[in-house]
KOLFI-364858 format. One record per residue (C-alpha): residue number from 1; residue in one letter; x, y, z negated. Coordinates in steps of 0.2 Angstrom, whole numbers, padded with zeros to 4 digits. Layout:
BEGIN
NUM  A  X  Y  Z
...
END
This chain:
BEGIN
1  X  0000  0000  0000
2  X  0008  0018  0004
3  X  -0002  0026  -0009
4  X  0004  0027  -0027
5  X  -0005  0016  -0039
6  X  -0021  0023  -0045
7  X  -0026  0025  -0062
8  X  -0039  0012  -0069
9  X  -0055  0016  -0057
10  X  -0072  0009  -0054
11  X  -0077  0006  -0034
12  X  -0094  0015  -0031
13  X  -0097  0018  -0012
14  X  -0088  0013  0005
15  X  -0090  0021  0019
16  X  -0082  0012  0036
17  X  -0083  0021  0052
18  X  -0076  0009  0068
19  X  -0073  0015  0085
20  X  -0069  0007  0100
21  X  -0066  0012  0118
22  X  -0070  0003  0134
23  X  -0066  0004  0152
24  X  -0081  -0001  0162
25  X  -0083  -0008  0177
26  X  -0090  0008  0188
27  X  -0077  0017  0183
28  X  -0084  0026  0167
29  X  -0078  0024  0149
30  X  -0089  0020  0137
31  X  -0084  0025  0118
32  X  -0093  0016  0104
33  X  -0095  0022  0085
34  X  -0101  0012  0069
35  X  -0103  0018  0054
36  X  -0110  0009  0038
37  X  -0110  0014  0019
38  X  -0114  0002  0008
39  X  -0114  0005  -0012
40  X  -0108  -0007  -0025
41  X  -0120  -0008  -0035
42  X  -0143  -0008  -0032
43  X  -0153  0009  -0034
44  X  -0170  0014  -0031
45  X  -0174  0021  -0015
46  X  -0191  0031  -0013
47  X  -0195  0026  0006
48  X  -0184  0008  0006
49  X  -0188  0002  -0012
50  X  -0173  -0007  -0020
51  X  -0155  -0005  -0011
52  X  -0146  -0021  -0015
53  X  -0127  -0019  -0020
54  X  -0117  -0021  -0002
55  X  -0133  -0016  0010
56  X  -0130  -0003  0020
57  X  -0138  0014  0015
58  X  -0131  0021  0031
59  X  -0129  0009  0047
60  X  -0126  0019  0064
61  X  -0121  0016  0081
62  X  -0116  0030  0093
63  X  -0111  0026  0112
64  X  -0103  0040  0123
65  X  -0101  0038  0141
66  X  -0088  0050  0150
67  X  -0081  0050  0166
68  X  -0063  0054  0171
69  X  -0064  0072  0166
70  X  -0071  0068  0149
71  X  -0087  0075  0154
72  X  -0099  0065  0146
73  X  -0113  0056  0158
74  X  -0124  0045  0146
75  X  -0126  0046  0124
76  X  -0136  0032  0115
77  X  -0140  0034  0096
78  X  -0146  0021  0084
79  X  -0149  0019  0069
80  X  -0151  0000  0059
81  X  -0151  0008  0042
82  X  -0155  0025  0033
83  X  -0163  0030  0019
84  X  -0179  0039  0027
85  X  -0191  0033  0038
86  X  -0190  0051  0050
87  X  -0172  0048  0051
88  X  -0170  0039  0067
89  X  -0180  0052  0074
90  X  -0167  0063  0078
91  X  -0159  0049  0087
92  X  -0164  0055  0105
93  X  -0157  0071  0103
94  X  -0141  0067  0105
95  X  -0143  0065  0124
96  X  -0140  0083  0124
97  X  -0122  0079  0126
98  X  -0124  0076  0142
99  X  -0113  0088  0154
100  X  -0101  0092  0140
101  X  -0084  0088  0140
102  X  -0074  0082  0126
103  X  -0059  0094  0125
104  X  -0057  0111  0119
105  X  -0069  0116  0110
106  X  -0078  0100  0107
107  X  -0080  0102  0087
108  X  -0088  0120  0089
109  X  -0100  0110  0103
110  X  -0105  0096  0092
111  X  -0109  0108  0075
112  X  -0119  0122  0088
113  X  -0129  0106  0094
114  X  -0134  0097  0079
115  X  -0128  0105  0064
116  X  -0138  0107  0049
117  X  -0157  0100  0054
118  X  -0153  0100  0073
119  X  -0145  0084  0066
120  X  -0142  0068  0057
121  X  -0126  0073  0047
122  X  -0118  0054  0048
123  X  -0119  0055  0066
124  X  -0112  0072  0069
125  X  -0096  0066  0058
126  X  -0095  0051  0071
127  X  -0093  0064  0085
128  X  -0075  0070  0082
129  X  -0067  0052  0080
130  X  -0077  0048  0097
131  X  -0067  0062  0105
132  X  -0050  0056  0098
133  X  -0053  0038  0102
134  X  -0057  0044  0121
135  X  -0042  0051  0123
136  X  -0034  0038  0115
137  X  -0041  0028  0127
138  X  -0042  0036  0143
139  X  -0026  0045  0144
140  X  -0014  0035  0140
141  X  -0020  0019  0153
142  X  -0022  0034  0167
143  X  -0004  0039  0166
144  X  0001  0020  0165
145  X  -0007  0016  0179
146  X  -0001  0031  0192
147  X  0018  0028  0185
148  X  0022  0042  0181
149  X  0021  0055  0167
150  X  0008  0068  0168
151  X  0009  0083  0178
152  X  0000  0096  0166
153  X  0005  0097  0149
154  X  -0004  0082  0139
155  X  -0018  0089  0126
156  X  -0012  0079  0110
157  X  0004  0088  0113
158  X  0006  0105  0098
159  X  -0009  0096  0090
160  X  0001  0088  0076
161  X  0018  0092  0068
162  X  0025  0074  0077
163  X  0019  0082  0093
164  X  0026  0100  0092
165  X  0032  0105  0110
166  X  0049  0108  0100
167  X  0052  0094  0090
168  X  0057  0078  0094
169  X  0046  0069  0100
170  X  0041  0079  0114
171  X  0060  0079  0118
172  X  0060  0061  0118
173  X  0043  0055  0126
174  X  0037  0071  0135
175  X  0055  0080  0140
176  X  0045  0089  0156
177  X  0036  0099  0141
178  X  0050  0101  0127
179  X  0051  0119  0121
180  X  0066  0118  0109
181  X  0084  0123  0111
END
């Protein structure tokens, strides 16, 4: 474990959030979010009843569809668990996503979108790690397969300290962009 031991502690509440990226076979990448939070012990919920210890209060699936661009094509929302009945309502909305692009700016789009009751909150916190797994997905296999390093400076570069166009890494692994002495 990286983390210093912890003092003596109680485990209340998990939260896992999964995403995974895919290639699909007419060309457009589909990026798929799970999130489920389960407690460790049972409480009363007014619409559900009783919440067993390790069922989910929150089970959630997001699927974004982008092209080549980023630009997204096709969002599908859904919702297995929560702990109202109204809240897979909101589910459909989320096809307003449609003709954005994940890049720049993408954080300030989402929260504009379906912030506060625009929104389901647990789905909106999905919507940033769906951005960094697409580039994580998309970039990398699209400068493997044309051979070649990018043309334009790549957009995880200056986003981290590891990345800084003078440091490094950049040096090493981008040297077309390196900005140090």
């Amino acid at each position: 474990m990286a983390l210093t031991s912890p003092s003596p502690r109680e485990a209340l509440h998990n939260r896992r959030i999964e995403c995974r990226g895919y290639r699909r076979a007419d060309g457009l990448w589909d990026i798929e979010a799970h999130l489920v939070d389960t407690k460790t012990y049972a409480f009363p919920n007014s619409e559900r009843g009783m919440i067993a210890a390790g069922e989910p209060v929150h089970e959630m699936w997001l699927r974004v569809t982008v092209d080549d661009a980023l630009t997204v094509t096709a969002v599908e929302a859904a919702m297995d668990a929560a702990p109202y009945r109204v809240c897979p309502e909101i589910a459909p909305a989320y096809a307003g996503l449609v003709g954005h692009t994940i890049g720049p700016g993408w954080s300030r789009t989402v929260r504009r979108l379906f912030g506060g009751t625009k929104g389901c909150r647990h789905l909106l916190e999905m919507l940033p790690v769906v951005a960094t797994v697409a580039f994580q997905t998309i970039v990398p296999l699209r400068e493997r397969l044309a051979g070649r390093s990018p043309a334009t400076k790549p957009p995880q570069l200056d986003s981290c300290h590891a990345l800084a166009s003078d440091g490094e890494v950049v040096k090493r692994h981008y040297p077309k962009f390196y900005t140090g002495k």
